[in-house]
N, C-alpha and C positions, 0 to 999 in steps of 0.2 A: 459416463457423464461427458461423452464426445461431447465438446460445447459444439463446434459448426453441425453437427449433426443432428442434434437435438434444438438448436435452434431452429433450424428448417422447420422441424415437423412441429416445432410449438407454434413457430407465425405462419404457416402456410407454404413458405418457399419462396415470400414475398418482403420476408426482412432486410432492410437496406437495400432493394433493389433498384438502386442509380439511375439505372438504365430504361426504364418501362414508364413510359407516363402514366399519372394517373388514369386516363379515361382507356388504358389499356388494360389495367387489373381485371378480367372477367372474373364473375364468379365473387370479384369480392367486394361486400358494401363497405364504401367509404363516404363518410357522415362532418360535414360542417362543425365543429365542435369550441364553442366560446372560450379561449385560450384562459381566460380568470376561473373558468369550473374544473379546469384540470392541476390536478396535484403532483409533483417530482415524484418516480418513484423511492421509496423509503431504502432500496439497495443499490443507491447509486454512491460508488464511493469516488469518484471524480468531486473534486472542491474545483478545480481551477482550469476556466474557460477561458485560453485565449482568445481577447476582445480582438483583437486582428482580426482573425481567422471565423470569428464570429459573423462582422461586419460583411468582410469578402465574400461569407455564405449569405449574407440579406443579399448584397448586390446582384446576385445571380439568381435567388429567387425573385425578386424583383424581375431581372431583366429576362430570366428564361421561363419562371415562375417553377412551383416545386413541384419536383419529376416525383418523390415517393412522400407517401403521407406517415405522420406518426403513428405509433402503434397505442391505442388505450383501454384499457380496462375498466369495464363498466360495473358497479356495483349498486346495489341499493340496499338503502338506510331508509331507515326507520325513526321516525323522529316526530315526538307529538300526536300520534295515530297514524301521520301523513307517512306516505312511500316514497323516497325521491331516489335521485339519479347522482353519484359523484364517478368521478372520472380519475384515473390513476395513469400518470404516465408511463410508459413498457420500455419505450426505446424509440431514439430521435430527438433527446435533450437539446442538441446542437440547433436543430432547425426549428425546434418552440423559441428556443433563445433568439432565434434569427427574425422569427415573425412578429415577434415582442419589441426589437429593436427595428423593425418597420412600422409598429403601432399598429399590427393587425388585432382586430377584435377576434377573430375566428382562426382554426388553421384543420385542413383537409385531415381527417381521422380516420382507422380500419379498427374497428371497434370490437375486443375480443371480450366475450365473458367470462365474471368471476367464477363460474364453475372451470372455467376451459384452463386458469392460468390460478396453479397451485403456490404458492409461496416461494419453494423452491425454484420452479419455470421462471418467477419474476425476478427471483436472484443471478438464475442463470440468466436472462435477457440482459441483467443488466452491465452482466460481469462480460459476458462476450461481447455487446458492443463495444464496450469501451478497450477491451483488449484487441479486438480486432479492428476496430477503427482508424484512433487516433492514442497515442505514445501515452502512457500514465505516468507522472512523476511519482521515485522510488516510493514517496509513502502513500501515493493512493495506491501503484501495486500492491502495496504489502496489504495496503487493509481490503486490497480487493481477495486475493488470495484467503485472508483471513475470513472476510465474508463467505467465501465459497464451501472453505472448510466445514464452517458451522450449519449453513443452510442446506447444504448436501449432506452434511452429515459424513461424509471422508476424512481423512490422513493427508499429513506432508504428502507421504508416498502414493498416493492413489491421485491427488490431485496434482503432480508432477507427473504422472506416467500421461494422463488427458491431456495435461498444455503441453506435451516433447518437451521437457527439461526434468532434469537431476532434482533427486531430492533436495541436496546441498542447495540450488539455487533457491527452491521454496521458503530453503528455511533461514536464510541470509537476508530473505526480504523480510520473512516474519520477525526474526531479532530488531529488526528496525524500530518496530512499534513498541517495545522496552528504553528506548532513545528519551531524554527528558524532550520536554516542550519545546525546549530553546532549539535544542538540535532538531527535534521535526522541521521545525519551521525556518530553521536553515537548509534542509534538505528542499522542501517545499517551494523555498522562493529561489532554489538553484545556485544557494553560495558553498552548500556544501555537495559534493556527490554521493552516490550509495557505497563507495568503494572505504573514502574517507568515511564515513558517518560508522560503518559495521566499525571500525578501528576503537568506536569509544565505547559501544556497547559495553566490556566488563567497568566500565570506570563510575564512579558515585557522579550523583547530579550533578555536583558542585564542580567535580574533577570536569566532568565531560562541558561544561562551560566556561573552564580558563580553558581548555585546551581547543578549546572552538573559536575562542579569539586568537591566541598562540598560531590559529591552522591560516587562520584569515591572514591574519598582521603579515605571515612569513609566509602566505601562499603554498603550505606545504602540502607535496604529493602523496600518495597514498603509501610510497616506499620510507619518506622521511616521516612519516608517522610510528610509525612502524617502528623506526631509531628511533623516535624521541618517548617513544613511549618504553621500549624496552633498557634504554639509559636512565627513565623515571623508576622504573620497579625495579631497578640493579641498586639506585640510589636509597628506596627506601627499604627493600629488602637486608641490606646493609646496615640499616638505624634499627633494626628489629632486633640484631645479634648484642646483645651484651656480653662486653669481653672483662673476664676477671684474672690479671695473673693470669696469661697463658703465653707460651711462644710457638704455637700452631705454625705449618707453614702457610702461605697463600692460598697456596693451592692446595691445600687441606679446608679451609675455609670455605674457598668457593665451591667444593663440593657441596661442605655443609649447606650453605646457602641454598643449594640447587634442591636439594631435598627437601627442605624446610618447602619451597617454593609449590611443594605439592599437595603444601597442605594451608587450607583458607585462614588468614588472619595468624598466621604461626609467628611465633615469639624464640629465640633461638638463645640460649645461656651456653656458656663456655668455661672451663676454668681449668689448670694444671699447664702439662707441659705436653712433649711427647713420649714419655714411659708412663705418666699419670695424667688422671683429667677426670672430668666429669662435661658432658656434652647432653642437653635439657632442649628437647623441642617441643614446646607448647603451643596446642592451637583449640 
């Protein structure tokens, strides 16, 4: 699943090529296409298009006009007896967005068929544009990753060995998407980062929302997270232990403690001295 690889040979060799004006493509037809007949493709996991960067790309189409046309997918429906024509976008979001914010009715198309681009091919188009393009914020990687997973049909592992990175990195972006709402969407608009956000993953919805204000209010780094979280499970790990009649020493305790620690929702009972006792870990 080489994505550069495989994308060549899915568009021709002509995918984002920057550099080639359009009336240089031989070989390839490129078609006028009514920009309201074509449809987002359904694997794009990018939500958020800086409108700057938007703008800056009209100005230049506008002033140089557009060196490479969008990629679409052509398919026909059936509706009423009648046979029509809909249009699926492949790849080139960025410059339909541009030509939309110039109020063009039309924008320059290389028209592939629905026999030529398999479900998967649209997944992979849509996954390596946006990885190779322009930067994805933590949770569109993740759910781009995620999409890849599914639509390929691959592993952590196999889709880490394709993009050069570690499994570990795969699966630190995939943990994301377990994150409640509040925390995506602070991940999302950039108040929190992917480093801070993994930190709240094992914590309940509720926990991971005071502590998202907690992170904000105190600007804390991903190292003081880190303390404040491990001073929180020291403090309630400690309310877990009921102490009956015992004169344990501390550091007899905190062993116990540590143990207990290894096991989920554990409950910790105490009671005697140190020649007798009784010591009760329930979880």
């Amino acid at each position: 699943m080489a994505l550069g690889k495989n994308l060549d040979n899915i568009l021709g060799g002509y995918f984002g090529n920057n550099n080639v004006p359009l009336n240089d493509k031989k070989g390839i037809e490129i078609i006028d296409i009514i920009i309201e007949q074509i449809d987002l493709c359904p694997y794009q996991t990018r939500r958020e298009f800086d409108k700057a960067k938007i703008e800056s790309l009209a100005k230049s189409i506008q002033d140089s006009g557009l060196l490479s046309p969008v990629i679409i997918m052509e398919k026909m429906v059936k509706r009423d007896g009648k046979t029509s024509k809909t249009y699926t976008l492949l790849a080139g979001e960025r410059r339909l967005r541009a030509f939309k914010h110039l109020n063009k009715d039309k924008i320059p198309a290389i028209i592939k068929k629905e026999k030529e681009v398999t479900t998967q091919k649209q997944a992979l188009i849509a996954a390596s544009e946006n990885i190779h393009r322009e930067n994805l914020n933590p949770m569109e990687l993740a759910n781009t990753f995620n999409m890849l997973i599914k639509t390929q049909k691959i592993n952590e592992k196999t889709l880490a060995k394709e993009l050069g990175n570690s499994e570990q990195y795969i699966k630190n972006y995939l943990r994301l998407r377990t994150l409640s709402e509040p925390i995506q969407d602070a991940i999302i608009s950039g108040k929190l980062s992917e480093g801070q956000a993994r930190q709240l993953t094992n914590l309940s919805n509720d926990e991971q929302v005071k502590m998202l204000k907690i992170i904000l209010t105190n600007d804390l780094t991903v190292k003081e997270i880190i303390k404040l979280l491990k001073e929180k499970n020291l403090k309630k790990s400690k309310k877990k232990i009921k102490v009956i009649a015992h004169s344990l020493d501390r550091e007899i305790i905190e062993k116990i403690d540590n143990i207990s620690k290894q096991f989920e929702k554990a409950k910790v009972q105490m009671e005697g001295n140190k020649k007798h006792g009784k010591i009760v870990i329930k979880w």
